[in-house]
TORFI-104708 format. One record per residue: residue in one letter; x, y, z of N, C-alpha, C, CB in turn. Coordinates in steps of 0.1 Angstrom, whole numbers, plus 5000, padded with zeros to 4 digits. Glycine has a CB too. Layout:
! TORFI-104708
aXYZXYZXYZXYZ;...
END
This chain:
! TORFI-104708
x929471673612929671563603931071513603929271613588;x931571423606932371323607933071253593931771233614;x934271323590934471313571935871263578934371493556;x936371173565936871083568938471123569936470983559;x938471233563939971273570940371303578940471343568;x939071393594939071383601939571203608938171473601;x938671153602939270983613940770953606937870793610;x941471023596943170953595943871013604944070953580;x943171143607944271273617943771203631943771493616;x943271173633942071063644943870923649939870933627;x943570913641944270743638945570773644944570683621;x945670863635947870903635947770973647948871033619;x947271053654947371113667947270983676946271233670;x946770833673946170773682947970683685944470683676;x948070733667949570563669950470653669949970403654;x950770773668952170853674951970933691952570983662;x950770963693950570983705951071153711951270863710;x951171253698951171363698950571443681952571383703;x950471573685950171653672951271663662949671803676;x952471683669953271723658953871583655954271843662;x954071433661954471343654953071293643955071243665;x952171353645950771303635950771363624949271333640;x951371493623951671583616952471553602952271663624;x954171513612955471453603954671343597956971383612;x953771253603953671143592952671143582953671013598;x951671283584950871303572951371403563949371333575;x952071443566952971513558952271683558953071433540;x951771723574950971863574951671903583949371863576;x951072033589951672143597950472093614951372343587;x952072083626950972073634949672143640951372043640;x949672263638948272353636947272263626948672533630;x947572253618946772193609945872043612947572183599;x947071963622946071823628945571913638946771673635;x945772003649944772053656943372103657945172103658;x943572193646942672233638941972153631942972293631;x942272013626941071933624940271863632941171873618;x941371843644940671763656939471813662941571753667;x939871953664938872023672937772063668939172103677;x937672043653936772033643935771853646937872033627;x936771753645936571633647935671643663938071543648;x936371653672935471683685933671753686936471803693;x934271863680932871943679931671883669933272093674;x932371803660931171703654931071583660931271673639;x931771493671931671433676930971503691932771363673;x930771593691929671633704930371583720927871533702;x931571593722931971493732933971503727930971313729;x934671513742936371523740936371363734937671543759;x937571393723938271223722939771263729938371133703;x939871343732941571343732941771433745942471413716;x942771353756943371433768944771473766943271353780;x944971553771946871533773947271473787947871703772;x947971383784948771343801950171363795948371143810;x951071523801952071503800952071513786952571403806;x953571483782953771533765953071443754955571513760;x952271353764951771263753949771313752952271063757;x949271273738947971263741947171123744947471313730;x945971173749945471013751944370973747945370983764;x943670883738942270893738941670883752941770803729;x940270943747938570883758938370803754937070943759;x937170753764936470643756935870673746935670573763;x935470813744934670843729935670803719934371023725;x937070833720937870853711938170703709938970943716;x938570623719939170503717937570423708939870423735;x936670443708935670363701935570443688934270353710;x936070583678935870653670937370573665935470803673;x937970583668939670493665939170303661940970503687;x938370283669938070113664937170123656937569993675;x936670193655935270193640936170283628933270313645;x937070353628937670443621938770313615938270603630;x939170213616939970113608939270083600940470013614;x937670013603937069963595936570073582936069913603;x936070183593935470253577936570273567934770413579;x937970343570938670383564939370203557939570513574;x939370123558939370003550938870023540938869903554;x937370063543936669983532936670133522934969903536;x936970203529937170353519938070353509937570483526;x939070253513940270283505940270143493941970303517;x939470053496938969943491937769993481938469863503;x937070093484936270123471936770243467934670143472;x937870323467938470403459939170323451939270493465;x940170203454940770133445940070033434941570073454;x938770023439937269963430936970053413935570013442;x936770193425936170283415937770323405935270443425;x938570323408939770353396940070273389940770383397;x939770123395940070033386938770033377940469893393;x937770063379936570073369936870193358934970113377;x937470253367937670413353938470413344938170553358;x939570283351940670263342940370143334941970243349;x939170123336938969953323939769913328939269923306;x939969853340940669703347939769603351941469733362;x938369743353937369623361936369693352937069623381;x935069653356933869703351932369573350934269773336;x931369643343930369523339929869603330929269463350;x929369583324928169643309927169503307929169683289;x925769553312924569463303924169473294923569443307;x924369403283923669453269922969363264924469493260;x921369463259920369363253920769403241918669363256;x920769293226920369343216919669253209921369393210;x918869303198918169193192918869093181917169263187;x918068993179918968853176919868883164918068713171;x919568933151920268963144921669033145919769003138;x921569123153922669243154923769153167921769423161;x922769053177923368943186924768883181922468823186;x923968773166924568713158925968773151923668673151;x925968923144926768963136927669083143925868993124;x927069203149927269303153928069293163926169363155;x927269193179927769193188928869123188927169183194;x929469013185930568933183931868973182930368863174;x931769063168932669133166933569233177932169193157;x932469313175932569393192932969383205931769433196;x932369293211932469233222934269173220931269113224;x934269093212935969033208936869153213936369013188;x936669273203937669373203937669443219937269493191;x936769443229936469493240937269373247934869513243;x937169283249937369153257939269173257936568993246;x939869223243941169213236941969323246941169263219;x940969483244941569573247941669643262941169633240;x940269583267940069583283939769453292938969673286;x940869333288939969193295939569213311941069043295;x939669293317939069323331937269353332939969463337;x937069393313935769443317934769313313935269583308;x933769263322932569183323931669223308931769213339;x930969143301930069193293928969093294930569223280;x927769103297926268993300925269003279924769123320;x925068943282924168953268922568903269925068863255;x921968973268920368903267919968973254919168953281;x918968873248918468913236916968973237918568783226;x916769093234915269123233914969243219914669203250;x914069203213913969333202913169453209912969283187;x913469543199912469683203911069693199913069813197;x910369743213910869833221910969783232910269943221;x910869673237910969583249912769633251910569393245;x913469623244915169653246915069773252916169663231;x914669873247914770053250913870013264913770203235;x912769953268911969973281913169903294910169863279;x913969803288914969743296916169863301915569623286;x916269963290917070043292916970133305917170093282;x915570193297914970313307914870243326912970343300;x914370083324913770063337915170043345912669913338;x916569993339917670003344918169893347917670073354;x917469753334917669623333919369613324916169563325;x919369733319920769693310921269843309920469603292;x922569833302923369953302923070013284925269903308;x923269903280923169953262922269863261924569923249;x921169913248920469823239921069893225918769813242;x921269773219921669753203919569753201922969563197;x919469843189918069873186917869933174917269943195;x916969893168916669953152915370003151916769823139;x914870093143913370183141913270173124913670383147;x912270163120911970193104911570323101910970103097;x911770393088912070533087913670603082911570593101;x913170693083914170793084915070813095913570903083;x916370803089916770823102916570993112918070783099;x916470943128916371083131914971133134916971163120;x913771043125912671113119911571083131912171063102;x911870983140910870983156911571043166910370813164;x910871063178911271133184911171023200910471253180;x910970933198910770813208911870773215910270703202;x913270813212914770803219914970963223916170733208;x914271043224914771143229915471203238914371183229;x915071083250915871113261917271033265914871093270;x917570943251918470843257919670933241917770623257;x920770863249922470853243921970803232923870763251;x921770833217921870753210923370763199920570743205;x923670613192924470613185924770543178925170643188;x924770663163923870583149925070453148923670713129;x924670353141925570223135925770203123925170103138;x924870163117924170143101922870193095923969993098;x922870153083921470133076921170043076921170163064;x920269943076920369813074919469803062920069713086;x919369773049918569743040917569663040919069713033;x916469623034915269493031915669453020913569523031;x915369303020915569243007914169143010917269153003;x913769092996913069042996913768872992912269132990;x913068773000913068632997912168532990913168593007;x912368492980911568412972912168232970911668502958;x910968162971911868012970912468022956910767842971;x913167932955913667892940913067842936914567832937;x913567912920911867872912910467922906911467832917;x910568042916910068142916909568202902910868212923;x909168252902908768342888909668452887907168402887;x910068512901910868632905911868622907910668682914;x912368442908913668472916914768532905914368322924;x914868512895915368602885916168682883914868642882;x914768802890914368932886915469002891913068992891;x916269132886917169172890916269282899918269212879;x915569322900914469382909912969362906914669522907;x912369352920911469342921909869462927911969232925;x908869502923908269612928907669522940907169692916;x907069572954906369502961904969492963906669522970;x904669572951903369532946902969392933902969682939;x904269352932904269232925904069072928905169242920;x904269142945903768982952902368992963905268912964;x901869062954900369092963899569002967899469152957;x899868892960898568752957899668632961897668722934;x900768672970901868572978901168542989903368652984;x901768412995901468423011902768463013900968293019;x902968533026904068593033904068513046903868733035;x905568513050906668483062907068573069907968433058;x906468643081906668733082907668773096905668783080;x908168873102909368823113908468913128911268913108;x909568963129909669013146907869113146911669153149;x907469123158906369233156906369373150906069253168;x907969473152908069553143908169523131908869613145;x908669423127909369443114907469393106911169293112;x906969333117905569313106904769373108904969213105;x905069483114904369653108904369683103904369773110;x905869703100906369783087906369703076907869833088;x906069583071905669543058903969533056906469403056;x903369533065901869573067901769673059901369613080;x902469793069902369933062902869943050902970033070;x904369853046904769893029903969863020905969823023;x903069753025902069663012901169743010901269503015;x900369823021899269863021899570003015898669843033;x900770083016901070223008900870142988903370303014;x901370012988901369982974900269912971902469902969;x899069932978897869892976897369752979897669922966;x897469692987897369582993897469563009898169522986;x896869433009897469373026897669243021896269383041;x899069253029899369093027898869003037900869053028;x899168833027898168783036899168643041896568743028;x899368693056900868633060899868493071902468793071;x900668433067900868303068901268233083901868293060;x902468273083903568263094904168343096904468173093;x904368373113904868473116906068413127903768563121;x907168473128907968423138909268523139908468273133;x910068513155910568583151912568563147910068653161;x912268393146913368353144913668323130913368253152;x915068453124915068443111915468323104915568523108;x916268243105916368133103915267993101916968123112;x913968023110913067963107912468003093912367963117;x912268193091911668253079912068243071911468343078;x913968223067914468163051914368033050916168193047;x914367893062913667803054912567773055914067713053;x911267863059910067793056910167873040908467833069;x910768003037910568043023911267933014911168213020;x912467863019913667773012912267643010915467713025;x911467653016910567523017909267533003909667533035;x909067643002908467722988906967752996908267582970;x907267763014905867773019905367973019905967683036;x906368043010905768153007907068233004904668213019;x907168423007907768493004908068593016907268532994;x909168643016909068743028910168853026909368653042;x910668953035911169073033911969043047910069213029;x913369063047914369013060915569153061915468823056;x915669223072916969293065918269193058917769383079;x918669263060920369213053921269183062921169333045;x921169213075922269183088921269023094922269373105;x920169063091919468883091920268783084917868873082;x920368843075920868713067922868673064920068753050;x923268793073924668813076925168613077924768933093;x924668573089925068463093924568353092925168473103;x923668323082922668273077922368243059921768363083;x922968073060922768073047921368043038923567983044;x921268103027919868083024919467963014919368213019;x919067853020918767703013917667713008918567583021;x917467692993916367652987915467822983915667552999;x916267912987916068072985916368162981916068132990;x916368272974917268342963916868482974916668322941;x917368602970917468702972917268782960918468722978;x915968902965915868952951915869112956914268892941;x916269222946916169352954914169402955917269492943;x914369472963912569512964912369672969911669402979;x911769702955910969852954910069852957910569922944;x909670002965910470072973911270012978909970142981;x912670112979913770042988912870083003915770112986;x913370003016913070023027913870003038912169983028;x914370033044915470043055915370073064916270093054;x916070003072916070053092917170083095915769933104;x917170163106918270243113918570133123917770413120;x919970133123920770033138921070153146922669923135;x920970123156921770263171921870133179920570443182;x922770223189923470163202922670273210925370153202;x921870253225920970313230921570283242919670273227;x922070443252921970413265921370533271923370383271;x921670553285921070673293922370773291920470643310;x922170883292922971003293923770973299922471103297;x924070963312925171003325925470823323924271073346;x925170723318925770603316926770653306924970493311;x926270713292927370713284928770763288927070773273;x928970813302930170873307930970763312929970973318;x930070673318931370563322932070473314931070473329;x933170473318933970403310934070303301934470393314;x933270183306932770033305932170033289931469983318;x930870183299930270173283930770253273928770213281;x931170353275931570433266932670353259931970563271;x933370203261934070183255933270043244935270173265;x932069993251931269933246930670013234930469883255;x930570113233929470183225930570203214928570343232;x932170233211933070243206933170123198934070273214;x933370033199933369843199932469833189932669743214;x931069883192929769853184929769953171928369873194;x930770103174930370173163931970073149930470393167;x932770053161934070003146933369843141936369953155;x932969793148932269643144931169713131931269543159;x930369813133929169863124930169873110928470043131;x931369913114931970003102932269903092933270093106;x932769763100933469663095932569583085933869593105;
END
């Protein structure tokens, strides 16, 4: 096998034209370039090197292991200086999906402080909710997904194999037009809008109010579904029904024509930042995943 230190002892024997001037300028003992050479030889199956007189000479083996040994050792020293500038946040890339809310509020922040502290590192953004985000992860479409689960936190077992790292709680509130009978109410039960039509959002999130209505005895009977929150506070601002949004929804988003009321049971979703194991070691992200937990905090 032909390793690349063998081709610099290769080189320097080629441009000083003895062992021991190859020696002085790698800074080794001349037994020691010998000893690799003849190492070099015997994996090269074939002499590269004659002596005529005090000097050495290449073969033609040698003289063609010497013109391909510039190139490789180029580009060797060209992706060592790659790979440290990636380790050192000079360089890098991170793809990150997250979904639209956490896009709007979460990622901004974050990304800023990353951009400030390592401007060498690249950051891509695509928006997808979960679990489409986590399948992007696994297939090796992105480095982080920003992703949320309803429950407990901790309480599935469906990220088991990935880096996770918790962010927030994010709360539900409930939305009512103004005017309301409810908008009022300093709390509201969610068995009190049973006989509502509902606005309802992303495909998870209208599980999980399926499932809240129907633990309080009912099924709601939703209306409109979409997963653009902005459309769901003003069709509710419009008085065309009621709906339940987290709270990081409504971060960036003013609500026209719509009040905010609290809603029992409380119900809440977990935020994480989601990568693969042996990603969270590199630098890029591990400094992305940092970014997202101080922005969380903020």
């Amino acid at each position: 096998m032909i390793e690349a230190r063998h081709l610099r002892i290769l080189r320097a024997v080629a441009t000083t034209g003895s062992f021991s001037a190859a020696a002085r300028e790698l800074g080794c003992t001349q037994p020691a370039v010998s000893q690799q050479m003849k190492a070099l030889e015997s994996s090269a199956g074939t002499p590269l090197l004659i002596r005529t007189g005090r000097e050495m000479r290449l073969t033609q083996a040698g003289e063609a292991l010497v013109r391909h040994a510039t190139g490789i050792l180029a580009g060797l020293t060209a992706a060592e200086e790659e790979v440290a500038a990636i380790a050192g946040l000079r360089a890098g890339r991170v793809r990150l999906v997250s979904f639209p809310s956490g896009s709007s509020t979460l990622v901004p922040t974050a990304l800023a402080a990353l951009r400030a502290a390592h401007p060498g590192t690249r950051v891509s953004l695509v928006d997808a909710e979960p679990p489409r985000s986590v399948e992007m992860l696994r297939e090796g479409d992105c480095d982080v997904a920003l992703a949320f689960r309803y429950g407990p936190a901790g309480a599935e077992s469906e990220w088991d194999d990935l880096e996770v790292r918790p962010l927030l709680t994010d709360r539900l509130v409930g939305l009512v037009p103004e005017g309301h009978r409810l908008a009022e109410a300093v709390s509201v039960a969610i068995g009190d809008l049973a006989e509502e039509s509902w606005i309802a959002g992303c495909p998870r999130c209208r599980r999980q109010l399926v499932d809240v209505c129907e633990e309080a005895g009912f099924t709601p009977r939703i209306d409109f579904a979409t997963d653009d929150y902005p459309a769901v506070i003003g069709l509710v601002g419009a008085g065309l029904g009621v709906a339940v949004l987290p709270e990081l929804a409504l971060e960036s988003v003013r609500p026209k024509g719509a009040r905010l009321v609290t809603v029992e049971p409380a119900v809440s979703r977990e935020i994480v930042a989601l990568t693969l194991p042996d990603l969270a070691h590199v630098p890029a992200v591990s400094a992305t995943l940092t970014q997202l937990s101080r922005a969380s905090a903020r």
